[in-house]
N, CA, C and O atoms as a DFTB+ gen file, in Angstrom:
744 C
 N C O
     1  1       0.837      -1.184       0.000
     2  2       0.000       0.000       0.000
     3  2       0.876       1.239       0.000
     4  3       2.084       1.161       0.224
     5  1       0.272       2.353      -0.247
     6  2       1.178       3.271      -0.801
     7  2       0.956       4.524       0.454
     8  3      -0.153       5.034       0.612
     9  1       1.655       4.758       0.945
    10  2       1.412       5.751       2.545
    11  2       0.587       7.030       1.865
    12  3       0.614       7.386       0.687
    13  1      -0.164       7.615       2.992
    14  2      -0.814       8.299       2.810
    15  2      -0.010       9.364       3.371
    16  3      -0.574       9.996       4.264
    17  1       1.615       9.856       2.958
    18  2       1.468      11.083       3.465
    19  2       2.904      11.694       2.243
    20  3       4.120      11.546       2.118
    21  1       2.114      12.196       1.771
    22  2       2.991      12.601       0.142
    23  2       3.388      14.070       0.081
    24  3       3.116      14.952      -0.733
    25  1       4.217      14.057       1.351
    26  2       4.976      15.645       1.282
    27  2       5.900      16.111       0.225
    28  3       7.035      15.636       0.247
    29  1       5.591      16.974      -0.709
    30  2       6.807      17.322      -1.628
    31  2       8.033      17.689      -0.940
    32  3       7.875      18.879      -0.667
    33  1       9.203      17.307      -0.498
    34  2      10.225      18.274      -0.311
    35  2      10.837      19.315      -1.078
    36  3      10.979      18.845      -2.207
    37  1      11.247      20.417      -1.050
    38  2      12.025      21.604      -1.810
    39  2      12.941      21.776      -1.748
    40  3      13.319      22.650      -2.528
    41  1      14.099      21.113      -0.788
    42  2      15.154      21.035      -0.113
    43  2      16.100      20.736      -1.917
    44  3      16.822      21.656      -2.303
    45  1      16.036      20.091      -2.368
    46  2      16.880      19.676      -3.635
    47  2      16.240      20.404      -5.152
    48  3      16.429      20.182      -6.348
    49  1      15.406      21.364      -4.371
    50  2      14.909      22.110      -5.952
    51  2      16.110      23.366      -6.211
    52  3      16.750      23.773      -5.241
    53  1      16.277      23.760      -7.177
    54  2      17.117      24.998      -7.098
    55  2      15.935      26.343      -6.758
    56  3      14.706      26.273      -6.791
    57  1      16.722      27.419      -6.466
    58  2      16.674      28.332      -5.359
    59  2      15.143      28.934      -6.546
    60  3      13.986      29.074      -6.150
    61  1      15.578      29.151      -7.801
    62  2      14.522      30.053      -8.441
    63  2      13.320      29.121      -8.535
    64  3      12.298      29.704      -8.172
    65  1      13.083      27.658      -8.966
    66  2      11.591      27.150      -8.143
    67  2      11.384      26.907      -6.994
    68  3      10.194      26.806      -6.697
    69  1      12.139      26.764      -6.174
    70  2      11.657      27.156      -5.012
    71  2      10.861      28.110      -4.190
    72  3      10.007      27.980      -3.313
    73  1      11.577      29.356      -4.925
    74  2      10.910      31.104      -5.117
    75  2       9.855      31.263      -5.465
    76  3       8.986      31.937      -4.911
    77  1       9.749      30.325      -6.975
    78  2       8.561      30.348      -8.143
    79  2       7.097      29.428      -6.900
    80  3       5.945      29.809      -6.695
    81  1       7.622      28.543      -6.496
    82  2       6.811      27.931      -6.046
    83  2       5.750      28.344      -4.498
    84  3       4.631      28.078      -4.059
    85  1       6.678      28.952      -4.205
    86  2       6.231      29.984      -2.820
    87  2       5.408      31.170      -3.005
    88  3       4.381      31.360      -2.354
    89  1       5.921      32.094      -4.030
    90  2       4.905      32.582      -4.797
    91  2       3.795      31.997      -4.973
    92  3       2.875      32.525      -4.348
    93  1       3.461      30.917      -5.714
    94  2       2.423      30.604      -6.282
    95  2       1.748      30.112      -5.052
    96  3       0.531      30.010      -5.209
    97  1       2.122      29.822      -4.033
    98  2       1.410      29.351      -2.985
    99  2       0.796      30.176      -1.858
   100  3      -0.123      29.957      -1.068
   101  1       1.855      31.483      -2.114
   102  2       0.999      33.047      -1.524
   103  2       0.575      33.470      -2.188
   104  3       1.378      34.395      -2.305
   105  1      -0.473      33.751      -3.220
   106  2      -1.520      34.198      -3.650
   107  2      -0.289      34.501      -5.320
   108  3      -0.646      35.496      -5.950
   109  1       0.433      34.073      -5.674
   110  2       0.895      34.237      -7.091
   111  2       0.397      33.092      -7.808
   112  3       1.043      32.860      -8.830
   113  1      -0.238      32.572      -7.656
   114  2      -1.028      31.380      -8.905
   115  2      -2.239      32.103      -9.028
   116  3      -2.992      31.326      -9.615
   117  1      -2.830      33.129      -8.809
   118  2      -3.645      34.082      -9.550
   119  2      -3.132      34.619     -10.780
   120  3      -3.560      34.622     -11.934
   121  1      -1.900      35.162     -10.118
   122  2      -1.564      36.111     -11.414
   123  2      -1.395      35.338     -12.215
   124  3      -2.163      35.556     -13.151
   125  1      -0.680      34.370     -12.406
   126  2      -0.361      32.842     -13.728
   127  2      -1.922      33.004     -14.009
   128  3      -2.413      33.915     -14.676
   129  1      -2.543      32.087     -13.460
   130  2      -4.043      31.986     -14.401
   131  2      -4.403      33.663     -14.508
   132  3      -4.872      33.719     -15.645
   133  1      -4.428      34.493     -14.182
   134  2      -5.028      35.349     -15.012
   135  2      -4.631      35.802     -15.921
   136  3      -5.369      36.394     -16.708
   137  1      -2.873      35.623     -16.172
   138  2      -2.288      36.373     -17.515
   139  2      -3.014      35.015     -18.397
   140  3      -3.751      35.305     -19.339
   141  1      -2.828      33.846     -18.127
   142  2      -2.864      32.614     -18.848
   143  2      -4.513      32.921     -19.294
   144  3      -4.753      32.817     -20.496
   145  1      -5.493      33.242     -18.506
   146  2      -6.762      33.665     -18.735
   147  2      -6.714      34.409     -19.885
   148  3      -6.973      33.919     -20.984
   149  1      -6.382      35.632     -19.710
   150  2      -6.409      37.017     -20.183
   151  2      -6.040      36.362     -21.887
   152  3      -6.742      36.294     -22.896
   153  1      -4.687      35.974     -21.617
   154  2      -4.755      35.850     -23.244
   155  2      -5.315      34.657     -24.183
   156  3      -5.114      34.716     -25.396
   157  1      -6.066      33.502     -23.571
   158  2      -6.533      32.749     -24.097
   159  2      -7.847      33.578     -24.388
   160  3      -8.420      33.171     -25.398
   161  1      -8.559      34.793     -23.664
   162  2      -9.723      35.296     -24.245
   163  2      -9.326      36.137     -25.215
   164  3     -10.089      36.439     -26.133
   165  1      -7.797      36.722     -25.100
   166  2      -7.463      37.447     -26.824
   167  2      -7.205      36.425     -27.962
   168  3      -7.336      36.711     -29.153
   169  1      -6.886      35.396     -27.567
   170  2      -6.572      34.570     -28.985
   171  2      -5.538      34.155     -28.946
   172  3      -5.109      33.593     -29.954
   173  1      -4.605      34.276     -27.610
   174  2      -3.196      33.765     -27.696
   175  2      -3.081      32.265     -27.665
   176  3      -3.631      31.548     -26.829
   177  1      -2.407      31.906     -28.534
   178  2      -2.136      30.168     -28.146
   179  2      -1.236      29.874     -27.025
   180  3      -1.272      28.966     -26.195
   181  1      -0.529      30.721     -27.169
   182  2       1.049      30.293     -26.147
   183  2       0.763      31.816     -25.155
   184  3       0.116      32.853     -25.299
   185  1       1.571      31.279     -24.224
   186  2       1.998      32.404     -23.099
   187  2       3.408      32.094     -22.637
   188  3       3.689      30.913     -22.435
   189  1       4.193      32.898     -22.475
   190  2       5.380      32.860     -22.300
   191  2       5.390      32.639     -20.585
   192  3       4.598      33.153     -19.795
   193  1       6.593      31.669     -20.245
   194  2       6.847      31.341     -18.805
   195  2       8.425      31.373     -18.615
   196  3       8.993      31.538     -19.695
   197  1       9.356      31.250     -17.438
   198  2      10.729      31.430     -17.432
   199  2      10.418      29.666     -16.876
   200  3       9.350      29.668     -16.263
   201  1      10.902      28.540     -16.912
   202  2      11.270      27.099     -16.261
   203  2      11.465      26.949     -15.152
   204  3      11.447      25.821     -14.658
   205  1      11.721      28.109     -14.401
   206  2      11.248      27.893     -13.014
   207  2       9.938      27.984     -12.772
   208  3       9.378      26.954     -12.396
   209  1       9.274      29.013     -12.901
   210  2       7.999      28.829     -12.946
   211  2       6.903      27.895     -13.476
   212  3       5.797      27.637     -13.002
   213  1       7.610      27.387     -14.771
   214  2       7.063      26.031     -15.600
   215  2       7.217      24.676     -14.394
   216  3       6.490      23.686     -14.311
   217  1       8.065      24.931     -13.789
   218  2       8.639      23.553     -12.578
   219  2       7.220      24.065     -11.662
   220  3       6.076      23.634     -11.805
   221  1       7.498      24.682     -11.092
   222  2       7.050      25.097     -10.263
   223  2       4.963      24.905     -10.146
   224  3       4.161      24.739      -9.226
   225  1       4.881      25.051     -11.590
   226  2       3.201      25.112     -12.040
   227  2       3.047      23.262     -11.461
   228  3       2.532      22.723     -10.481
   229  1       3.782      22.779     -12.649
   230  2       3.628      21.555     -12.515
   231  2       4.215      20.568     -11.116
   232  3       4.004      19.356     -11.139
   233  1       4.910      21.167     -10.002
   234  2       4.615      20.504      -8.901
   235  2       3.071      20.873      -8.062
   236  3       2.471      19.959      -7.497
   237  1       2.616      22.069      -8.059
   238  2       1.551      22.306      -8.019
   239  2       0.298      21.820      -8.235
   240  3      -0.723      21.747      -7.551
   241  1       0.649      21.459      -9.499
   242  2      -0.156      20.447     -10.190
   243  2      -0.411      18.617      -9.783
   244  3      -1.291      17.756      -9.805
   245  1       1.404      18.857      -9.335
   246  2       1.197      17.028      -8.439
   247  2       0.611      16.735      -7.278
   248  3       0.028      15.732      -6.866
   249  1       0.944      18.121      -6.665
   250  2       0.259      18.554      -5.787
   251  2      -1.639      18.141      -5.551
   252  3      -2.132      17.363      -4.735
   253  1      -1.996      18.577      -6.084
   254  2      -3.437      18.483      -6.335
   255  2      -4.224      16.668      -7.084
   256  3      -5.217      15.947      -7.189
   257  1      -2.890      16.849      -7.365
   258  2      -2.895      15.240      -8.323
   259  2      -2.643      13.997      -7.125
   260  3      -3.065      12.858      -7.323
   261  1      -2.059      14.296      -6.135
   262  2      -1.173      13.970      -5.234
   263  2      -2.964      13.899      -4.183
   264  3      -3.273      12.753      -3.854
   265  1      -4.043      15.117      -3.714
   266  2      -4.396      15.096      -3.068
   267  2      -5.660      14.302      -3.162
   268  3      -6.439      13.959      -2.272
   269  1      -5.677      14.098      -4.418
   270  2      -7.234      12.944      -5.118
   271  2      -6.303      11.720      -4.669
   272  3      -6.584      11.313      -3.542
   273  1      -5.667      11.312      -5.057
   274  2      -5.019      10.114      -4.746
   275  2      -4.826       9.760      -3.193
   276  3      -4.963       8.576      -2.887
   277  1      -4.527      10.663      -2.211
   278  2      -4.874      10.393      -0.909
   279  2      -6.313      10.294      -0.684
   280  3      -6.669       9.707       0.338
   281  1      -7.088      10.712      -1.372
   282  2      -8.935      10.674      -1.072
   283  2      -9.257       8.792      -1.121
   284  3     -10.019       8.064      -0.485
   285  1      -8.102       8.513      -2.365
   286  2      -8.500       7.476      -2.628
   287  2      -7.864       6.167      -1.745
   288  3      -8.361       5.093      -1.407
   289  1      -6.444       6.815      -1.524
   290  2      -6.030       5.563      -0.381
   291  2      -6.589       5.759       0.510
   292  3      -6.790       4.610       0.904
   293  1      -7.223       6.647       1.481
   294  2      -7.735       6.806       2.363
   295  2      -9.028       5.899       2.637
   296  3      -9.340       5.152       3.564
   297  1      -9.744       6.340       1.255
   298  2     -11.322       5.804       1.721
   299  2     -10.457       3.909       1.885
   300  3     -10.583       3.258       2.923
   301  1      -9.663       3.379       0.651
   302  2      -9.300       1.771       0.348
   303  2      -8.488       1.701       2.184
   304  3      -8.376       0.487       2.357
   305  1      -8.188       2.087       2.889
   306  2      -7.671       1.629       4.130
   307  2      -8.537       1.824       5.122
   308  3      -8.090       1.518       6.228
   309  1     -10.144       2.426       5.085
   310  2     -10.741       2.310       5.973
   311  2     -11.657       1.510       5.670
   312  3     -12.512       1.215       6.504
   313  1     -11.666       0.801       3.931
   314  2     -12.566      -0.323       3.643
   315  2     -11.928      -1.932       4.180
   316  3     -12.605      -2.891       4.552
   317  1     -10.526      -1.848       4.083
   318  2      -9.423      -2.809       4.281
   319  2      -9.541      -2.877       5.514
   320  3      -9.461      -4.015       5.977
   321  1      -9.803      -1.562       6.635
   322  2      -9.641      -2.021       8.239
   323  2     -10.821      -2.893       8.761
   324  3     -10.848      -3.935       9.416
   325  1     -12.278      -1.683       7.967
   326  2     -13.335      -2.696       8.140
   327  2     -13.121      -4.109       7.794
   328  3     -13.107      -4.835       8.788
   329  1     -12.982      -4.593       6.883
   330  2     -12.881      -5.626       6.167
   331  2     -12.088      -6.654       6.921
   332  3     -12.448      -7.781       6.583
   333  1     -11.309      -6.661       7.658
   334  2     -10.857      -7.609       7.925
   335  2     -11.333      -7.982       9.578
   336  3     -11.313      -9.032      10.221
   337  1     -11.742      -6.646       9.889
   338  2     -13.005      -7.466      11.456
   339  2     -14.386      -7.445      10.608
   340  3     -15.240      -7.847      11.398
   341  1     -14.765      -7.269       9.835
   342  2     -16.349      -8.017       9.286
   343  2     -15.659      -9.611       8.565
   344  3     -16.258     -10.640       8.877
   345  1     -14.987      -9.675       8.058
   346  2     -14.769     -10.923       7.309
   347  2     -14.125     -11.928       8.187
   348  3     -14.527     -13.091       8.161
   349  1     -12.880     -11.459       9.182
   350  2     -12.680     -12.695      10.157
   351  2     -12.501     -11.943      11.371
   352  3     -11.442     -11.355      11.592
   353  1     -13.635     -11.923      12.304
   354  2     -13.174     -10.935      13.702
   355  2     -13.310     -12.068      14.742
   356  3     -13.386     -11.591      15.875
   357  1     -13.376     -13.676      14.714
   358  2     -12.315     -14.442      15.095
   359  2     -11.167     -14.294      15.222
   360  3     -10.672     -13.921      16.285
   361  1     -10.219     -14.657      13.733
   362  2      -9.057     -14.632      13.691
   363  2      -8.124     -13.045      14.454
   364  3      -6.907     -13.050      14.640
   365  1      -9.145     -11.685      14.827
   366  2      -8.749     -10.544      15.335
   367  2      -8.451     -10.765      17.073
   368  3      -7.468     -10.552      17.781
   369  1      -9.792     -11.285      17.329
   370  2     -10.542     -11.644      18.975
   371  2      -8.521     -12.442      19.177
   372  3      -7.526     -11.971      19.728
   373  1      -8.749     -13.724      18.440
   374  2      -7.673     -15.204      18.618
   375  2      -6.194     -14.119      19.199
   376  3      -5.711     -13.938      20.317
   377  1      -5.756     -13.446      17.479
   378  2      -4.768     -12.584      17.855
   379  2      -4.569     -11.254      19.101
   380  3      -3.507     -10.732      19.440
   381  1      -6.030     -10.932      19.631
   382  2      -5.425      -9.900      20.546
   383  2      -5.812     -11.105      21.922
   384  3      -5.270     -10.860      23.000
   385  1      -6.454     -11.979      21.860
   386  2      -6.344     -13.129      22.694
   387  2      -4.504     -13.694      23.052
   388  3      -3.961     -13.791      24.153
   389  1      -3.981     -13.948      21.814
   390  2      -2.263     -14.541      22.159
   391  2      -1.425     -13.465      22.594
   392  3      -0.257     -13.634      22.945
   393  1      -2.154     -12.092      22.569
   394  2      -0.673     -11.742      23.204
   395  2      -0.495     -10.348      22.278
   396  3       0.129      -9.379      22.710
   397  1      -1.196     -10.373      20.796
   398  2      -0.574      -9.649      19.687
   399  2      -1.435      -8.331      19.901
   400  3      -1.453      -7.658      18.870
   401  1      -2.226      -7.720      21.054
   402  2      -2.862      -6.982      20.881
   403  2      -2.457      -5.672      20.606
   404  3      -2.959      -4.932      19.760
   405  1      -1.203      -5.329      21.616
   406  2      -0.499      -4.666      20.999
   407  2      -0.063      -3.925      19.559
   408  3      -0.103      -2.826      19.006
   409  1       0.222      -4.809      19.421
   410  2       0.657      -4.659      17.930
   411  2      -0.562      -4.316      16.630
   412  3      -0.503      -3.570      15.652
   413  1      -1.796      -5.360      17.213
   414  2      -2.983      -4.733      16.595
   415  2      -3.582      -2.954      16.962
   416  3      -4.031      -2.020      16.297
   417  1      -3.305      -3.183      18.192
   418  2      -3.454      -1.415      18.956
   419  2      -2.884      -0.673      17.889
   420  3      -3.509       0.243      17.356
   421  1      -1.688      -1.019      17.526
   422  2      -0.780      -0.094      17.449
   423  2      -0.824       0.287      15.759
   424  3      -0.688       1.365      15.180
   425  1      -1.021      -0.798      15.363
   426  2      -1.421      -0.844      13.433
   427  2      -2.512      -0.131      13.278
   428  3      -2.594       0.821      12.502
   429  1      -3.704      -0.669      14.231
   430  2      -5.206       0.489      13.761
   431  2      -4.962       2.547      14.538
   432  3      -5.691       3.452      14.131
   433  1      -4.288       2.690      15.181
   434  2      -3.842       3.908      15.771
   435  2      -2.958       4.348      14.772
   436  3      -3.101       5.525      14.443
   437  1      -1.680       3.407      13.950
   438  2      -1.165       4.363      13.194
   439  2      -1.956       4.782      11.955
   440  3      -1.977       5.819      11.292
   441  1      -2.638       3.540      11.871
   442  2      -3.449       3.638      10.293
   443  2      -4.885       4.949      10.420
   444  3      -5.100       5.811       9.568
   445  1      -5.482       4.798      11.384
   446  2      -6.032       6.267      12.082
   447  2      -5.529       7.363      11.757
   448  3      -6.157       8.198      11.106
   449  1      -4.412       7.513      12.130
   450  2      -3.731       8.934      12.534
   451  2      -3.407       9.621      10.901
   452  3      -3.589      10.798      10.588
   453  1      -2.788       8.321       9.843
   454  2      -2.633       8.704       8.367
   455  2      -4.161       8.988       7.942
   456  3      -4.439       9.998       7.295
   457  1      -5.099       8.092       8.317
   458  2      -6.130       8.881       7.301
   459  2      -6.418      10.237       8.160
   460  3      -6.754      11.212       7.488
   461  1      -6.323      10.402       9.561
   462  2      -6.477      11.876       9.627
   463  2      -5.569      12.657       9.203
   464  3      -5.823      13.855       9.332
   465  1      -4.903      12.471       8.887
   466  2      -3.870      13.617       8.595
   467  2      -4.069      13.588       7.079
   468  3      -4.066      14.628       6.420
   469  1      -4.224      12.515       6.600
   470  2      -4.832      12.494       4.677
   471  2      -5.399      14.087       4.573
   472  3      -4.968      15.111       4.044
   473  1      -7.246      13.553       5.787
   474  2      -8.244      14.197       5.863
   475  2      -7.921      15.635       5.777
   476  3      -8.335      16.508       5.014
   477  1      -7.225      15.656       6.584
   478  2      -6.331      17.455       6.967
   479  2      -5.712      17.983       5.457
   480  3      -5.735      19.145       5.051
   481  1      -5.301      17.109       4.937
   482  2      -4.555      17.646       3.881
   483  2      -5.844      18.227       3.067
   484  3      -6.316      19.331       2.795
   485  1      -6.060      17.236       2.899
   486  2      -7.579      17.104       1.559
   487  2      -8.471      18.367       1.763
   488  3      -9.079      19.129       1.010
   489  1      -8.249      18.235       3.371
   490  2      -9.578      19.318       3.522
   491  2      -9.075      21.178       3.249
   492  3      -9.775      22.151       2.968
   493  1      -7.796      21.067       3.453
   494  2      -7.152      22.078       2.871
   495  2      -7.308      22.448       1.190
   496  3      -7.777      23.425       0.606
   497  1      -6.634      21.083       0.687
   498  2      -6.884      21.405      -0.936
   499  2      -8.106      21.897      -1.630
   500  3      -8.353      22.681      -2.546
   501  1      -8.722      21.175      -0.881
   502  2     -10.557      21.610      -1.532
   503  2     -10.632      22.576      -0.899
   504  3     -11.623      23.086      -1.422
   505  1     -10.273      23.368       0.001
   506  2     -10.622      24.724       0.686
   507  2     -10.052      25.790      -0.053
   508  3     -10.610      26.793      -0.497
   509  1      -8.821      25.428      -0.130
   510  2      -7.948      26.164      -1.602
   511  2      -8.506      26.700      -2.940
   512  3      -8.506      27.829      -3.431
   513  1      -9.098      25.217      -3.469
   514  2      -9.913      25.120      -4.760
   515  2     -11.626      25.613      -4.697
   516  3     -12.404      25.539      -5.648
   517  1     -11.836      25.943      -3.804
   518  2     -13.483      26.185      -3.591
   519  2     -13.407      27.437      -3.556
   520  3     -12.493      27.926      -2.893
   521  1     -14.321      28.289      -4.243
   522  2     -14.187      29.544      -3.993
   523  2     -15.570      29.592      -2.933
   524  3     -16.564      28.922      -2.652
   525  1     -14.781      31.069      -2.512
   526  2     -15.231      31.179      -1.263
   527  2     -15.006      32.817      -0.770
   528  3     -14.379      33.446      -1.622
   529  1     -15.261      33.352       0.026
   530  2     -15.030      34.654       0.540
   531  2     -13.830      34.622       0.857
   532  3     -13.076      35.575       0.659
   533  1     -13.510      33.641       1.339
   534  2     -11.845      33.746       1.848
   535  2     -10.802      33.631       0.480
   536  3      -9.926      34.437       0.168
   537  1     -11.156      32.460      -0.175
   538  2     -10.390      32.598      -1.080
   539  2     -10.627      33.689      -2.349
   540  3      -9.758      33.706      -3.221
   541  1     -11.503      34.378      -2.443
   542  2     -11.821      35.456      -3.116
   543  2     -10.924      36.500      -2.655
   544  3     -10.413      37.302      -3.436
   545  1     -10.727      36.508      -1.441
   546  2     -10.159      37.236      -0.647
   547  2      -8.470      37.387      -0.697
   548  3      -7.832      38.435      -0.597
   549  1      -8.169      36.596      -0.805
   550  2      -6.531      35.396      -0.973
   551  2      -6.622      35.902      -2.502
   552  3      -5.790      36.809      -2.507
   553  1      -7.085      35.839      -3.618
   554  2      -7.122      35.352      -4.383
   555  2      -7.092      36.713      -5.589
   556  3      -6.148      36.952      -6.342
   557  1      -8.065      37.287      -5.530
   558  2      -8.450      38.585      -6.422
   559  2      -7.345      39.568      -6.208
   560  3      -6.995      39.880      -5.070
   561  1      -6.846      40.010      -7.170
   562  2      -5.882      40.659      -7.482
   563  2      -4.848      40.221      -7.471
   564  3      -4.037      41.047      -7.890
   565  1      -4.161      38.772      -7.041
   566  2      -3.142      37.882      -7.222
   567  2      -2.615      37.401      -8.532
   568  3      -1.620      36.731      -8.807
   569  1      -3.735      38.025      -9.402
   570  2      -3.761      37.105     -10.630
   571  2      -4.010      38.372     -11.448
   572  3      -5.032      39.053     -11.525
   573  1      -2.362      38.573     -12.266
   574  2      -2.665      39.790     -13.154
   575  2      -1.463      39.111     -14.693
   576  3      -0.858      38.055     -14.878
   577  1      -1.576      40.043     -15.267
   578  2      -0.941      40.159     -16.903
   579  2      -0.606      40.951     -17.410
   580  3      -1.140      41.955     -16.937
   581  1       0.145      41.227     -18.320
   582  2       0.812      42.522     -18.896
   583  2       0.400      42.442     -20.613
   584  3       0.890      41.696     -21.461
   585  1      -0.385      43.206     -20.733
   586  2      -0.418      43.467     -22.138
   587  2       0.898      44.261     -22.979
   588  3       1.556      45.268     -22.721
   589  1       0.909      43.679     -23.640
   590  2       1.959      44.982     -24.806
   591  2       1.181      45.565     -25.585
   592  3       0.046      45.204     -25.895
   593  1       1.883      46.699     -26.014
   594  2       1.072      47.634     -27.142
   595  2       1.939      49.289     -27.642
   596  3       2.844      49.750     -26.946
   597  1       1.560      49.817     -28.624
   598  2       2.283      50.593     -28.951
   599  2       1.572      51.963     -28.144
   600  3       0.344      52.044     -28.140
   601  1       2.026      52.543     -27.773
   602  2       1.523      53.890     -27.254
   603  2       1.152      54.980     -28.073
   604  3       1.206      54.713     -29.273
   605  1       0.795      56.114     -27.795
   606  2       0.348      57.577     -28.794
   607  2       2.076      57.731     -29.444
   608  3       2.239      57.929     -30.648
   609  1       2.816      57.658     -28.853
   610  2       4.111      58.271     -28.886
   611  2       4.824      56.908     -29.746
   612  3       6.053      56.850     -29.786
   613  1       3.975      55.805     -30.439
   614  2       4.332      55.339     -30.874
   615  2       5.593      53.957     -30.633
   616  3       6.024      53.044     -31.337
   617  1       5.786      54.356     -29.509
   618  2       6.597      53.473     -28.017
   619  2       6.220      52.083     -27.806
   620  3       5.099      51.959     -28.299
   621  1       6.713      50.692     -27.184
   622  2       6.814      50.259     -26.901
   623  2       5.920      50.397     -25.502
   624  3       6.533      51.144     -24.739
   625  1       4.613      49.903     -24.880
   626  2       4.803      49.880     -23.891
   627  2       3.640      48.879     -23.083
   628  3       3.012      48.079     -23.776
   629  1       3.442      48.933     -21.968
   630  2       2.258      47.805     -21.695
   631  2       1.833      48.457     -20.129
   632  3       2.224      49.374     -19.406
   633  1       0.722      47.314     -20.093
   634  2      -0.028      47.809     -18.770
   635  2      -0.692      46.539     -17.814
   636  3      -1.391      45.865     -18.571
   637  1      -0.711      46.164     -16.891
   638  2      -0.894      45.324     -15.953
   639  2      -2.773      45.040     -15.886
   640  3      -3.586      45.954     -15.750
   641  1      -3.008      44.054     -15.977
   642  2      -4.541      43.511     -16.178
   643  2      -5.204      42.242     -15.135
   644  3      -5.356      41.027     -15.262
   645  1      -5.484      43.206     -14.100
   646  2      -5.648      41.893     -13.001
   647  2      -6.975      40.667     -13.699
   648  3      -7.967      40.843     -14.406
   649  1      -6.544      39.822     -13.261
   650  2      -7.646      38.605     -13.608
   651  2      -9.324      38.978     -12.938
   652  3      -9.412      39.550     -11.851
   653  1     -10.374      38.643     -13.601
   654  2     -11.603      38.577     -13.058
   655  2     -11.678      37.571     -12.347
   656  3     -11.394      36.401     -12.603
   657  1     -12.130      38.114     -11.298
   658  2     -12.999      36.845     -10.161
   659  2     -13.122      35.640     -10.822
   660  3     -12.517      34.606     -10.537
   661  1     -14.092      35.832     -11.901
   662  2     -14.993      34.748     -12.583
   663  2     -14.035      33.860     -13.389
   664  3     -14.405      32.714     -13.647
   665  1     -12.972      34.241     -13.761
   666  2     -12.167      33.712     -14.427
   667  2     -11.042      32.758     -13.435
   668  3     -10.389      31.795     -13.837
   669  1     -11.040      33.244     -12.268
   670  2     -10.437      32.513     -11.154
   671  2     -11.068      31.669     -10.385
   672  3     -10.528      31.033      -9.480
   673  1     -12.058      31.618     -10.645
   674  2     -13.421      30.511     -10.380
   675  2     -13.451      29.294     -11.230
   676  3     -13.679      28.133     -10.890
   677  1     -13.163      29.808     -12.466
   678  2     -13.236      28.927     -13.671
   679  2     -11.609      27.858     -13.516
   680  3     -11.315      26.674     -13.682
   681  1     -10.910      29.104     -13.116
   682  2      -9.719      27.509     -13.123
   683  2      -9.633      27.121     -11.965
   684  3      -8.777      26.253     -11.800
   685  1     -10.168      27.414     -11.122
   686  2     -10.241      26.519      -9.695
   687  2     -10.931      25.402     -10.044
   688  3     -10.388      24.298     -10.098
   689  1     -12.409      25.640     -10.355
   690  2     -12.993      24.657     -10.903
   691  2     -12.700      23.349     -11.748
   692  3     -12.975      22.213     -11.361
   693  1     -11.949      23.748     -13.270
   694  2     -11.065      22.943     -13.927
   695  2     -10.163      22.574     -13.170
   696  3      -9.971      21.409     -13.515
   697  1      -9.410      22.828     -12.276
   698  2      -8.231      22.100     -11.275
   699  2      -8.998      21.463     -10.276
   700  3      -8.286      20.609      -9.747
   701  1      -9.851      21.482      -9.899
   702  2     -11.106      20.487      -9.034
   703  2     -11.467      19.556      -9.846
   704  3     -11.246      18.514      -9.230
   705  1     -11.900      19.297     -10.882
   706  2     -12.677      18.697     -11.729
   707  2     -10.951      17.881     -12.487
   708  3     -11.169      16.865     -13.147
   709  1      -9.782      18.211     -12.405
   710  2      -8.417      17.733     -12.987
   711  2      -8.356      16.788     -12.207
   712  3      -8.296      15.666     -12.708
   713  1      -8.351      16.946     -10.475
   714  2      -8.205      16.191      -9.275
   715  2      -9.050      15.468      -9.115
   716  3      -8.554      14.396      -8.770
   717  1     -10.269      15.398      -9.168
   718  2     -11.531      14.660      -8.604
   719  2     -12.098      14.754      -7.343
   720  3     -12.711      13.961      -6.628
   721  1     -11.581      16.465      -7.185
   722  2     -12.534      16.772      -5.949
   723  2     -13.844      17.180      -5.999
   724  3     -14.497      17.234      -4.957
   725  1     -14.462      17.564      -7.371
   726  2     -15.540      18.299      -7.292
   727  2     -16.879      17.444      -6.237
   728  3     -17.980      17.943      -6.003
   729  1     -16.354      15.962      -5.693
   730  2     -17.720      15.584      -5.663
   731  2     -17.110      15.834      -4.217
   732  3     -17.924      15.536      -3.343
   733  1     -16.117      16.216      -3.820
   734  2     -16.426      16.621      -2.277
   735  2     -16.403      17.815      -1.444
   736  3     -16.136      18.032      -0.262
   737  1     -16.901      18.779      -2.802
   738  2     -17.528      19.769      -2.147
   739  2     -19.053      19.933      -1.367
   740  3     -20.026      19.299      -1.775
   741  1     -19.132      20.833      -0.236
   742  2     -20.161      20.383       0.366
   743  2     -20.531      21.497       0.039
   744  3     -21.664      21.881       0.328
């Protein structure tokens, strides 16, 4: 079985995703989806990124990928705990009868403690991904873009375009619906 506790470390990333990634985790994965927004409603195919930040999207991304997959070991180890006192709770009674209770104590307490702490995680991610007052809050104005364009003066120049709400709704949503949390929103 595969543990339920899938901490990314950062310790061996270099210094600029590391940066990239901290950002995006204090309210800078707005601004990404909203430039990324912004120009898919002008017609852009591509959006330009520096590879730290490209690293950085996509641990994010495992991230979330990472937190459906604990939904799922979670629920399979509390079907597996049931399962083996509904199917033989003889052979359970026999073993904490010889002596092994211990050790049974000690397997259902650790296996407990991972799905709560799963739970904790999970319940974060979907809190993240749900919009909400708070995360509206977290969230709006985090997420901006830079247009280019020529000026009166004929210049080179551009201007900063924060993301709409609604548009930060929309990729929360698609990143809920990527993960397979949408069905555990309440």
């Amino acid at each position: 079985m595969t543990t339920l506790t899938k901490e990314r470390s950062t310790d061996n990333l270099p210094d600029g995703v590391r940066s990239s990634l901290e950002y995006l985790r204090t309210g800078g994965l707005g601004e990404v989806i909203g430039f990324t927004s912004m120009a898919l409603e002008m017609g852009e195919p591509k959006v330009q990124s520096d590879t730290d930040m490209a690293m950085a999207l996509c641990l994010l991304a495992a991230d979330a990928l990472d937190a459906a997959e604990i939904e799922r070991e979670l629920e399979l180890e509390r079907v597996r705990l049931v399962g083996i006192v509904e199917r033989d709770p003889k052979t359970v009674m026999i073993a904490y009868e010889d002596g092994d209770h211990q050790r049974l104590a000690r397997a259902a307490s650790n296996a407990l403690a991972r799905a709560d702490a799963a739970e904790g995680r999970l319940a974060k991610a979907v809190e993240a991904l749900t919009p909400s007052g708070e995360t509206k809050a977290a969230y709006i104005g985090e997420f901006s873009f830079t247009v280019d364009f020529t000026n009166e003066d004929g210049e080179d120049d551009y201007m900063r375009v924060d993301v709409p709400w609604t548009t930060i709704k929309e990729i929360m949503a698609a990143i809920r619906a990527r993960a397979a949390l949408s069905e555990l929103e309440g």
